[in-house]
C-alpha positions in Angstrom: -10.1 -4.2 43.9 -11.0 -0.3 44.0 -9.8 1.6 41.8 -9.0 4.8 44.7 -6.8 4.0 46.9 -7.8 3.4 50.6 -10.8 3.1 49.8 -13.7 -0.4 49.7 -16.7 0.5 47.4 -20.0 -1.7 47.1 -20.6 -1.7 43.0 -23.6 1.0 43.1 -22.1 3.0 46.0 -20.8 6.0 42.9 -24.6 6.0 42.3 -25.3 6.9 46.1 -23.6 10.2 45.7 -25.9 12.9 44.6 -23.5 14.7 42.1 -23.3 11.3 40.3 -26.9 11.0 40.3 -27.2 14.3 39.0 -24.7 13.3 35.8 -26.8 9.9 35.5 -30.2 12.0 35.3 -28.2 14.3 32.8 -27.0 11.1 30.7 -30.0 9.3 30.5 -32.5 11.9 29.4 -29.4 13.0 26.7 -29.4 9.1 25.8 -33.3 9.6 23.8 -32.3 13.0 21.9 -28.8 11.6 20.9 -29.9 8.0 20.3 -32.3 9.4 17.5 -30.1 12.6 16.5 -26.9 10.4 16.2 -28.5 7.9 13.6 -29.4 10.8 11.0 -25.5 12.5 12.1 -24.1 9.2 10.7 -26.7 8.6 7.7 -25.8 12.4 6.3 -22.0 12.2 7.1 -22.1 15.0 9.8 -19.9 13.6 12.0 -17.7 16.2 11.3 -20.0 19.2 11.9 -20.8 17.3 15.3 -17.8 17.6 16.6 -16.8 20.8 15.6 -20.1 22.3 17.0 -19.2 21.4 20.2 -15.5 22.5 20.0 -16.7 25.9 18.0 -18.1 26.5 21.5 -14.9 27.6 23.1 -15.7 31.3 22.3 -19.3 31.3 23.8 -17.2 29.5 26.8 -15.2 32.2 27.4 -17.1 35.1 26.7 -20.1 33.9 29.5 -16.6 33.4 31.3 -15.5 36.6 31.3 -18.7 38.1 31.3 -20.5 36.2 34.4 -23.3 34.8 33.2 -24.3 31.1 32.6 -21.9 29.3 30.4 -24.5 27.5 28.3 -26.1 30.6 27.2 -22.4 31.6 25.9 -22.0 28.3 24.0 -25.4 27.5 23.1 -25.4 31.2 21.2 -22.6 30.0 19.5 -23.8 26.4 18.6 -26.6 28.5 16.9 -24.1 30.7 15.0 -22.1 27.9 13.3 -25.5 26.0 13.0 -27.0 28.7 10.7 -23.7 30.0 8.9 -23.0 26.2 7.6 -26.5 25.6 6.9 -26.7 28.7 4.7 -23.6 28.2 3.3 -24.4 24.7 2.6 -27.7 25.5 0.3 -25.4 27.9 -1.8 -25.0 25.7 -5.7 -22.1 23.1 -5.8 -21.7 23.9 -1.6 -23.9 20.4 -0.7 -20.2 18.3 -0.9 -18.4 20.6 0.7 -19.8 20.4 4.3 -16.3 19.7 5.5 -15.0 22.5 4.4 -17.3 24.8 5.7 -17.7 23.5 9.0 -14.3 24.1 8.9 -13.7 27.6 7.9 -17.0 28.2 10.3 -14.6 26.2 13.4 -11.6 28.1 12.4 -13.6 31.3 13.0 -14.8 30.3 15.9 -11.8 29.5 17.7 -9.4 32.2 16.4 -12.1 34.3 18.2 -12.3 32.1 21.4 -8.3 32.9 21.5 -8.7 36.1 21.4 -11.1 36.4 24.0 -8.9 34.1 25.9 -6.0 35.5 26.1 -6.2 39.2 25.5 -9.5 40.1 26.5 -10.6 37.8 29.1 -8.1 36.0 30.9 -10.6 33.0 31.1 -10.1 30.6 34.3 -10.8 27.0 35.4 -14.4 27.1 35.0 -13.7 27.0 31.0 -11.5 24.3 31.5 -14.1 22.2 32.8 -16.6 22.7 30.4 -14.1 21.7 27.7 -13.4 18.0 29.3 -16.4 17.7 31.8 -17.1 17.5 35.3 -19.3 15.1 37.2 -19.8 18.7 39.6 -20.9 21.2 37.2 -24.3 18.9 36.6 -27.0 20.9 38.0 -30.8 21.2 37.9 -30.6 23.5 34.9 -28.4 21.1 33.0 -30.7 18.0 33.6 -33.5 20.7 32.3 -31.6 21.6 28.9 -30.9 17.7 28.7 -34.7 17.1 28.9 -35.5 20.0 26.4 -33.0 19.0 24.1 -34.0 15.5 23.7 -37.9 16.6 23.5 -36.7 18.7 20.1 -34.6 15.9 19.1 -37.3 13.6 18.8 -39.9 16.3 17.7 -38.0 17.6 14.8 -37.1 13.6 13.9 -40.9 13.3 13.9 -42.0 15.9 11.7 -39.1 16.3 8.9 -37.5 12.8 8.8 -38.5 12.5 5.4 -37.5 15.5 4.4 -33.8 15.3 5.7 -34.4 11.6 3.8 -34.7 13.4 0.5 -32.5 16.5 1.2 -29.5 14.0 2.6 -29.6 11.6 -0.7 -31.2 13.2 -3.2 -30.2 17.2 -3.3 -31.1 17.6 -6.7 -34.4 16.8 -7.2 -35.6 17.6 -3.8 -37.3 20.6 -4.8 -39.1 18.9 -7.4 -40.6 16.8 -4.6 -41.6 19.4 -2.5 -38.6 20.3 0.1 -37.4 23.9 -1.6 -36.7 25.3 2.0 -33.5 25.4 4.0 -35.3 25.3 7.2 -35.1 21.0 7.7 -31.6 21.3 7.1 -30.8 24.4 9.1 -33.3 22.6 12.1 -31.1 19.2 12.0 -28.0 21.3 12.3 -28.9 23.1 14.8 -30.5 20.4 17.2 -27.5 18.4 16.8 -26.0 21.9 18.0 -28.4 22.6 21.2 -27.7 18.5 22.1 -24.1 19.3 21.8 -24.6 22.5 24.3 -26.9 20.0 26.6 -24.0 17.6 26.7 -20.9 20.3 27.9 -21.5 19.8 31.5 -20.8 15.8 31.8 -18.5 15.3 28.3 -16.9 18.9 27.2 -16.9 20.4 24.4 -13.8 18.7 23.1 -16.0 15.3 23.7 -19.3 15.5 23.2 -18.9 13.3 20.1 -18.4 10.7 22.5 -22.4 10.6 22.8 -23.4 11.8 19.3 -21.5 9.8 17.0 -19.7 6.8 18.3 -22.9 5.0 19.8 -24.6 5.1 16.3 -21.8 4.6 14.3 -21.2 1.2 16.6 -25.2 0.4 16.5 -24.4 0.9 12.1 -22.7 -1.6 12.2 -25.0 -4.4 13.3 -28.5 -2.7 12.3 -29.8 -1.9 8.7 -33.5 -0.6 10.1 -34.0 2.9 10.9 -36.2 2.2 13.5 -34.2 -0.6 15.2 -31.5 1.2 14.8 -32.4 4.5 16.5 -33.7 2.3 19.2 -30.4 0.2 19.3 -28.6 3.6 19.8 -30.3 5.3 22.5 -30.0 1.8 24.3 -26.0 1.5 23.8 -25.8 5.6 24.4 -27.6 4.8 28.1 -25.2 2.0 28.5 -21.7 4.1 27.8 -22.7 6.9 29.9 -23.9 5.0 32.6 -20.4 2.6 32.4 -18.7 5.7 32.2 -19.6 7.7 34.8 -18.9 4.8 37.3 -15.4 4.3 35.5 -14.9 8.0 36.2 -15.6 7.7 39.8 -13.8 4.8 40.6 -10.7 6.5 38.6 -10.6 9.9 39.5 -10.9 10.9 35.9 -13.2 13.5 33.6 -16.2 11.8 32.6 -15.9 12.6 29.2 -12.5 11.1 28.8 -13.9 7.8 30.5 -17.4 7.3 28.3 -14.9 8.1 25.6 -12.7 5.5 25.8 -15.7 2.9 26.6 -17.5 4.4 23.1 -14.4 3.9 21.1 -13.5 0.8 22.9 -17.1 -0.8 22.0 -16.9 0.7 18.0 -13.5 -1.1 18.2 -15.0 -4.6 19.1 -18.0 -4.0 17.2 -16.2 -3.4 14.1 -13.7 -6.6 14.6 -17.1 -9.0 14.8 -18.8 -7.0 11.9 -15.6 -8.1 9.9 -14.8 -11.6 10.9 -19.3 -13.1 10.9 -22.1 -12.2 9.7 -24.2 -8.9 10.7 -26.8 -11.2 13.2 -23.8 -12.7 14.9 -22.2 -9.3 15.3 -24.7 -8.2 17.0 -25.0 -10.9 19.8 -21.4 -10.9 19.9 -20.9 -7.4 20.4 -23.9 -7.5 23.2 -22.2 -9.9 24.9 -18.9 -8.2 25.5 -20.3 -5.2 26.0 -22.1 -6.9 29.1 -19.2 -8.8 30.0 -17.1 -5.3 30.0 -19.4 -3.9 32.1 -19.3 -6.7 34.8 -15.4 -6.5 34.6 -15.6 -3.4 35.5 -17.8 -3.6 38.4 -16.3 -6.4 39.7 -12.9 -4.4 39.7 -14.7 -1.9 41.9 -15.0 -4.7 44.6 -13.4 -5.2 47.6 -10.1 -3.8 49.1 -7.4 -2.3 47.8 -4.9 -4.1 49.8 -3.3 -0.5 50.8 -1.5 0.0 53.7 -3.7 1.0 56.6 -3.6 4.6 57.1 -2.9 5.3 53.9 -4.6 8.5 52.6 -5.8 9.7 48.8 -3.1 12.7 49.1 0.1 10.1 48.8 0.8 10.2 52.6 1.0 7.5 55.3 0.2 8.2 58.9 1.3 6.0 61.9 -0.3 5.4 65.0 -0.8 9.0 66.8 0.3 9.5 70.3 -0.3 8.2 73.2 -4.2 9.0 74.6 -4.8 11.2 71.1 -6.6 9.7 68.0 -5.7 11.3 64.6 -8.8 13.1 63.1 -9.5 13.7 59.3 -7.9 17.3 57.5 -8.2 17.9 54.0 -5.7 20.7 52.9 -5.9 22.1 49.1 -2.6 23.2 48.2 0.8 21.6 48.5 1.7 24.6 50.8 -0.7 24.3 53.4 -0.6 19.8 53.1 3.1 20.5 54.0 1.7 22.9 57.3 -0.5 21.0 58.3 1.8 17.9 58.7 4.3 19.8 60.6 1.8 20.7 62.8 -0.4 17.8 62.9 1.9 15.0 63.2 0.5 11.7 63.6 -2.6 12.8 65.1 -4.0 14.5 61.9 -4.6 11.7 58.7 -3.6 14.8 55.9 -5.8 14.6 52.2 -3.7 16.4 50.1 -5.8 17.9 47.0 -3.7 19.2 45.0 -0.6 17.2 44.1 3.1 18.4 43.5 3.6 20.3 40.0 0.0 20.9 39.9 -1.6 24.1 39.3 -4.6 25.2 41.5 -5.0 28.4 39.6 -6.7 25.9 37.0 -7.4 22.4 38.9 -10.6 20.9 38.4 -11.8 19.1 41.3 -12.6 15.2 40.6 -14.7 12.7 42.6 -12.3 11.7 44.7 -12.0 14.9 46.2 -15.2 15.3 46.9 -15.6 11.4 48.6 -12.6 12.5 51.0 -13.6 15.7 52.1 -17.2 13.9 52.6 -14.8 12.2 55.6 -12.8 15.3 56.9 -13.7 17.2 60.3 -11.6 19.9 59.3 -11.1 21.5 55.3 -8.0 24.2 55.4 -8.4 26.5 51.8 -5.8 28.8 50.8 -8.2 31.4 50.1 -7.9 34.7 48.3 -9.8 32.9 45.0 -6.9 30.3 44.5 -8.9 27.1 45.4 -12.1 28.7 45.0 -13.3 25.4 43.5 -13.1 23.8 47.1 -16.7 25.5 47.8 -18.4 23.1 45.1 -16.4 20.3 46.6 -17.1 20.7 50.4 -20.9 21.5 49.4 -21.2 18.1 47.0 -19.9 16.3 49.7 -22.5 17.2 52.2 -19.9 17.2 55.1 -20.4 19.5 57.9 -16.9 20.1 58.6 -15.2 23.4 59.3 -13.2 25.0 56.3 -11.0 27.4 58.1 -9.4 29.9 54.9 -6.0 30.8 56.0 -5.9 33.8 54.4 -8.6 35.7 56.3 -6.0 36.7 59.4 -2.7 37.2 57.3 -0.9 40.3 58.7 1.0 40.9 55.0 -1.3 41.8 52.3 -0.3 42.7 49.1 -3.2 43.9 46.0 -4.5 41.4 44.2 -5.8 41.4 40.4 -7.7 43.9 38.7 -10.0 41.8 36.3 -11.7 39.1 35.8 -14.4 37.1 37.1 -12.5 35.4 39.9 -10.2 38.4 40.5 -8.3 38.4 44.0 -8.6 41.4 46.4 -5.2 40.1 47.6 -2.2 38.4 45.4 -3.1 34.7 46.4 0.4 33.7 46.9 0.8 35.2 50.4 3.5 32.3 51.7 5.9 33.6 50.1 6.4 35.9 53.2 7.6 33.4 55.9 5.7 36.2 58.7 2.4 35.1 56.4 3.6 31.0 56.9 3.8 31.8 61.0 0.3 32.8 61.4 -0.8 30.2 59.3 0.8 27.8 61.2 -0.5 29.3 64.1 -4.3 29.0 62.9 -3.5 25.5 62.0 -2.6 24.9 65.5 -5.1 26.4 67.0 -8.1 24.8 64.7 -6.7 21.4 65.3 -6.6 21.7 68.7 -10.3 23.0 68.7 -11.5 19.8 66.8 -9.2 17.0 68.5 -8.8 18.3 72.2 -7.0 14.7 72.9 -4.1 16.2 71.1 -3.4 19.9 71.3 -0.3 19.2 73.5 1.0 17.8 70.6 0.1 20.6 68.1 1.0 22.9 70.6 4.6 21.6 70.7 5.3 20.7 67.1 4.0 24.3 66.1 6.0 26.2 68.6 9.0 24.0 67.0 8.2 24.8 63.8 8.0 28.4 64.1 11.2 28.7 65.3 12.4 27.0 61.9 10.1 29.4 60.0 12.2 32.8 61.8 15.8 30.7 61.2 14.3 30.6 57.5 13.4 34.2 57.4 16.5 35.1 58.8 18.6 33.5 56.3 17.4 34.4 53.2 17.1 38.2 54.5 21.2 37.4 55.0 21.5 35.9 51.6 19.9 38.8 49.9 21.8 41.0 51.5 25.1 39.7 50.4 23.2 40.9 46.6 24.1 44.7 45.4 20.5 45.9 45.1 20.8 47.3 41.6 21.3 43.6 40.9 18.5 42.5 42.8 15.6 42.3 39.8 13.0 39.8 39.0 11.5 38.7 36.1 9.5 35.0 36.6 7.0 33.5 34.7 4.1 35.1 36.1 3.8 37.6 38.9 3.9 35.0 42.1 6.7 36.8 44.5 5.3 40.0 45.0 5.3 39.1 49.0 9.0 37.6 48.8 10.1 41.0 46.7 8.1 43.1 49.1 9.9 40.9 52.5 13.6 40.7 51.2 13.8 44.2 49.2 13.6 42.9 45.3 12.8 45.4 42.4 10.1 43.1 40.1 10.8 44.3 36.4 8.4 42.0 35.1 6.5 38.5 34.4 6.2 36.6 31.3 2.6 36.5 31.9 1.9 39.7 33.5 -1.6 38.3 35.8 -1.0 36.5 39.2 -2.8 33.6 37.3 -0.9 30.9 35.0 -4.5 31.1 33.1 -3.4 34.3 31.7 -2.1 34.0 28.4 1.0 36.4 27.5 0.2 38.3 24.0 3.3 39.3 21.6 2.5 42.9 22.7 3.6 42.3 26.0 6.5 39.8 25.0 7.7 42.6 23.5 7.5 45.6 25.8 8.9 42.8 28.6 12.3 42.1 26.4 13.0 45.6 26.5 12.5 46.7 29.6 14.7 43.7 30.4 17.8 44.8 28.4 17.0 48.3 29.3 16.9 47.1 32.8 20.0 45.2 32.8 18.4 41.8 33.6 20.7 38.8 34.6 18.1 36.1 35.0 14.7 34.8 34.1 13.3 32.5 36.4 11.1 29.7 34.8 8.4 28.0 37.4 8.4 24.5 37.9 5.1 24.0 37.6 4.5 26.0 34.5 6.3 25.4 30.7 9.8 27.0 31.0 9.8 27.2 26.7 8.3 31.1 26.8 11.0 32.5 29.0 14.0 30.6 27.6 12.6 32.1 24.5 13.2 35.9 25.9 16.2 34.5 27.8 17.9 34.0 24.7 16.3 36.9 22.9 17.8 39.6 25.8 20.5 37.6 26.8 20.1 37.0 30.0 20.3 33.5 31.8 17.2 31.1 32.7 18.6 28.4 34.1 17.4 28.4 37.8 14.0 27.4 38.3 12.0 28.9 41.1 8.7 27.3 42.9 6.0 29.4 42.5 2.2 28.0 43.2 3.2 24.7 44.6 5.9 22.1 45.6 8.0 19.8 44.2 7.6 16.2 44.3 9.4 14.0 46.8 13.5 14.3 46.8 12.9 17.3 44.9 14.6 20.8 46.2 11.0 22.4 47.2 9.6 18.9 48.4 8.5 21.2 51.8 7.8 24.5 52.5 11.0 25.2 54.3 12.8 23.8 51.4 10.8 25.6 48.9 12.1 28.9 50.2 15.1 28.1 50.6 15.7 27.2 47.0 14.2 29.8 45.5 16.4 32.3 47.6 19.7 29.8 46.2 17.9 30.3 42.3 17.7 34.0 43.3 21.1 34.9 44.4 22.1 32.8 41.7 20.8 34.3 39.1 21.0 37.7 40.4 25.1 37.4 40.3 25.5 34.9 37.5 26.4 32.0 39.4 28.8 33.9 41.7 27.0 33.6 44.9 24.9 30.9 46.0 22.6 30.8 49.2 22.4 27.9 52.2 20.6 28.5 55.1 21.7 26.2 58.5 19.5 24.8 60.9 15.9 23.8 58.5 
């Protein structure tokens, strides 16, 4: 059975895919420099320092970020830093048992500077998410290159000083009596393990690049008691997991990282139950064996069909049989918003993929294969635009489809400004459908790009637009109503992040504020600006904070409580709610945050329905 839904996969058809190939390349050249490095990481108890290398990354992250320039540069100038500054500190007298420690004060560092940047100078956006958990995408040419240059010093450096990080590992104190007085070996080992750990970002993250450095040859340990053997044992098992993995992460829709993960601790955790229970030899067939038999198990579950519904699609939604003389055609939307358009205008004759899902954020989604194997289908891509789903340009070019991605928000007659910073800032606020007058000429382009690319059908689109547009005035006109019925010095907005610029601008709302004052979520809000938000709220004479349903409602209870004013009505900002929720559909959506509003705008005293959605 697949593992994605409507979907039948031969067992190598992942591999067929040139981004997986690309993350194959990438694994299998990483497999030599980590199958050698990984032995001497477990021999001198650096696990430790492995995986804090990686993680001590996150500033370099966010600084290339912020700053526009290649991401491993960033992180691999900070693998260097923490490379030297614990070797150093390391050669200092009585330091040599401490190397815990001072990887630790060196990670603490590291991140409490990565924050920083993050939040205050920065703003940092999806792409540093990625590079913290991996993406089968971001593998590139350069990336297979650093891969390659990093496993060529791996196995140089093990050449030429492994018997000096021999001596220096278990016998400190007389290692200068036998020649090795210099810090350099030590400093060199520390800091390959770093540039591996830099070369591994793009396919594990930083938060999991131990996945490939430690696990494998802490499992091989446990069956091999030859250095040779078991460096050679190690690079084969490393090949292995990463190869396993990455088809487990296509078939699952999941990070790769978090997939060769789970196969590397699963293996340790088999190998280290046989180790136990028969002798070394044995172990090591045994563990062999059912790391083969794993591997078939999970190619065989990539077999065959799923037994879905027919007509089912990856975004959740079942199509019927389109009308009469019309066949349905392919559409992949990215947002919840424009999925929900695009049904009410397609209808049966359009087969909808959904990217994003209800709840989720696009301000920070990172596109997985799935996405990428559906678009590969589509005949038509609808984007939001305005740098909200900017990551569907690396999707639709993976894919290699030569569909038409129509961006919505190129002919919107209501703009607003966008952000000011940052290096994905919008010339517009992205969140333009919060004006219904925005929602009609989407609808319209929706119509009219569906009718281009399925001519058997444009009565149909024709007709369920024109009905749908009459909804979308009866909506405008009702919350215009609602709001009116609201004294206008009560009429003030403060949400979790500044999303309803176009529904203050449309129905006359003063916006006093956002929790996090970016039209981002991946903005972080600093005490400074806590602060100077709480008073303008009690100086404002707030009555309401609105929390978003898609984003953690603790930080505005918080100044809800601290202000006294009420956070109990919850508005729908970036996305939808799920199924049976009050903002399961666009119409719906609006609707209920106009109810929240006028709620919370006169304590509970008026309330907002709309007749005729």
């Amino acid at each position: 059975m697949s593992l994605i839904p409507g979907r039948v996969f031969s067992v190598l058809e992942p591999f067929s895919f040139p981004f997986v190939q690309r993350g194959l390349v990438q694994v299998l050249v990483l497999a030599i420099g980590a199958g050698v490095i990984g032995t001497w990481i477990v021999l001198r108890g650096l696990a430790f320092f492995a995986h804090a290398v990686g993680t001590a990354a996150f500033p370099g992250l966010v600084l290339a970020d912020g700053l526009g320039f290649a991401a491993t540069l960033g992180a691999g100038a900070t693998g260097a830093v923490v490379a030297v500054a614990v070797g150093v500190l390391a050669r200092r007298p009585g330091a040599r048992e401490r190397y815990d420690s001072l990887t630790a004060l060196v990670l603490v560092g590291a991140l409490a500077l990565g924050v920083i940047l993050a939040s205050d100078v920065f703003r940092s956006g999806s792409d540093v998410e990625s590079l913290l958990f991996g993406s089968l995408l971001l593998v590139g040419d350069r990336e297979i290159a650093l891969a390659g240059v990093a496993s060529a010093v791996a196995v140089g450096l093990g050449a030429m000083l492994e018997q000096r990080w021999l001596v220096t590992g278990f016998d400190p104190e007389t290692a200068p009596a036998l020649g090795v007085r210099s810090a350099v070996p030590d400093v060199a080992l520390l800091g390959v393990i770093a540039l591996l750990s830099v070369a591994a970002l793009a396919t594990l993250g930083a938060l999991l690049s131990i996945a490939l450095l430690v696990v494998p040859a802490a499992t091989t340990r446990l069956v091999c008691s030859r250095l040779r053997r078991w460096q050679l044992a190690t690079v084969a098992l490393v090949a292995l997991e990463g190869t396993a993995g990455l088809w487990l992460a296509f078939q699952t829709n999941t990070p790769p990282g978090a997939a060769i993960a789970v196969l590397a601790g699963a293996t340790f955790a088999v190998a280290a139950a046989a180790r136990a229970l028969v002798s070394a030899a044995r172990a090591r067939r045994l563990t062999l064996a059912v790391a083969a038999v794993a591997v078939l198990a999970l190619v065989g579950a990539g077999c065959g069909d799923d037994g879905g519904p027919a007509g089912s699609t990856a975004g959740g939604q079942s199509t019927a049989r389109p009308e009469a003389g019309a066949e349905a055609i392919s559409v992949v939307a990215t947002t919840t918003i424009l999925g929900d358009l695009v049904r009410q205008v397609g209808g049966d004759a359009a087969e909808v993929t959904q990217i994003l899902q209800p709840n989720a954020d696009a301000h920070d989604y990172e596109p997985r294969p799935r996405d990428v194997t559906e678009t590969a289908e589509a005949k038509l891509v609808f984007r939001s635009g305005d740098n909200l789903d900017q990551w569907i340009g690396e999707v639709v070019e993976q894919s290699g489809t030569d569909a038409e991605v129509v961006d919505v928000s190129e002919k919107l007659p209501i703009r607003l400004p966008g952000e000011t910073q940052g290096a994905e800032a919008s010339e517009f606020d992205p969140h333009w459908w919060h004006d219904p007058r925005n929602a009609e000429t989407v609808v319209k382009e929706i119509r009219d790009a569906l009718g281009q690319a399925n001519p058997s059908a444009k009565a149909g689109y024709d007709a369920r637009a024109t009905a749908y547009l009459a909804k979308l005035e009866t909506l405008d006109g009702g919350i215009a109503g609602c709001l009116a019925e609201v004294p206008a010095a009560q009429r003030k907005l403060v949400t979790d992040h500044d999303a309803f610029g176009y529904f203050a601008g449309r129905y006359d709302i003063t916006v006093v504020g956002a929790v996090i004052p970016s039209q981002t979520t991946q903005a972080q809000a600093s005490a400074g600006d806590i602060a100077k938000l709480a008073r303008v709220i009690e100086a404002e004479g707030v009555r309401a904070v609105f929390p978003e349903s898609s984003a953690n409602s603790k930080l505005a209870a918080a100044i809800a409580r601290q202000t006294g004013a009420g956070a109990e009505y919850e508005l729908y900002g970036d996305t939808l709610g799920p199924s049976g929720s009050p903002g399961a559909t666009y119409l719906a959506m609006e609707q209920a945050n106009a109810d929240a509003m006028v709620k919370g705008f006169t304590g509970g005293k008026r309330s907002c329905t709309i007749p005729g959605l």
